[in-house]
N, C-alpha and C positions, 0 to 999 in steps of 0.2 A: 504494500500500500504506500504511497509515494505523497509524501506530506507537501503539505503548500506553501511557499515561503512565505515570511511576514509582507513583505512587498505586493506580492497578488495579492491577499487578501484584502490589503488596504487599498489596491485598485479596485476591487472589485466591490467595498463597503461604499467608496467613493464613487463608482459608477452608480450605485443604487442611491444614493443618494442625489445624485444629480436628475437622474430619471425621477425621483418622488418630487425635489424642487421645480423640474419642469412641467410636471404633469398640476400642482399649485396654482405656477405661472399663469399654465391656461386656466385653468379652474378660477384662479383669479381676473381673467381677460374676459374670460366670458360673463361672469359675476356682474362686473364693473356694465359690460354692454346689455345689462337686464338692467342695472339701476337704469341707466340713461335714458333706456324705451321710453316716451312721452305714457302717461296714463290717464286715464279720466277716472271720476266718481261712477260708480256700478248703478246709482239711480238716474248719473246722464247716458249712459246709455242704453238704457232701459229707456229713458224717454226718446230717445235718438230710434230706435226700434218700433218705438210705438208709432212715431211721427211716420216713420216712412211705410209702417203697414198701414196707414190710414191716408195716404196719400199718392203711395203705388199699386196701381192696379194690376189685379193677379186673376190672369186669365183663368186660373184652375180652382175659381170660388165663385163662379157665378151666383151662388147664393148672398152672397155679398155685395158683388159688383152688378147683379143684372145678367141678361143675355148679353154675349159680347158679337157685333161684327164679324163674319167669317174673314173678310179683309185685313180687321185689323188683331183677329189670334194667330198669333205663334205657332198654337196649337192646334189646330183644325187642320183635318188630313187635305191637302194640296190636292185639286182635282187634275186627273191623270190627263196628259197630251194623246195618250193613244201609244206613243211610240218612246224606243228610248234612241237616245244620241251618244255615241260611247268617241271619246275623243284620244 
């Protein structure tokens, strides 16, 4: 069995540690870029939510909005040309 000399070992305690302080670094880098994110209050967006379901209209609740327009849904099946055009 073939001992290790004092010098590897202390390379190899000091590789591990370089690798825990870099693995910090980032964990610290990342950290830092979550404080930064802008944030709002969870009741302004809640009301931000509320505002735009009451003033976007959602083809797929006609019960809410009314009959919609075949023209102007998204969602109504396209009336077929007959043929298809493969390009």
């Amino acid at each position: 069995m073939a001992l290790h000399s004092a010098g590897a070992v202390r390379e190899k305690k000091q590789s591990m540690a370089e690798l825990k302080l870099r693995r910090l670094t980032e964990l610290n880098a990342r950290l830092r870029e979550d404080l930064e994110r802008p944030r709002i209050k969870v009741s302004d967006a809640c009301q931000s939510m509320i505002n735009y379901t009451r003033t976007t209209k959602d083809f797929m609740v006609p019960s809410t909005w009314g009959s919609v327009d075949k023209r102007e849904d998204p969602y109504a099946p396209q009336p077929n040309p007959g043929c298809c055009v493969i390009c």
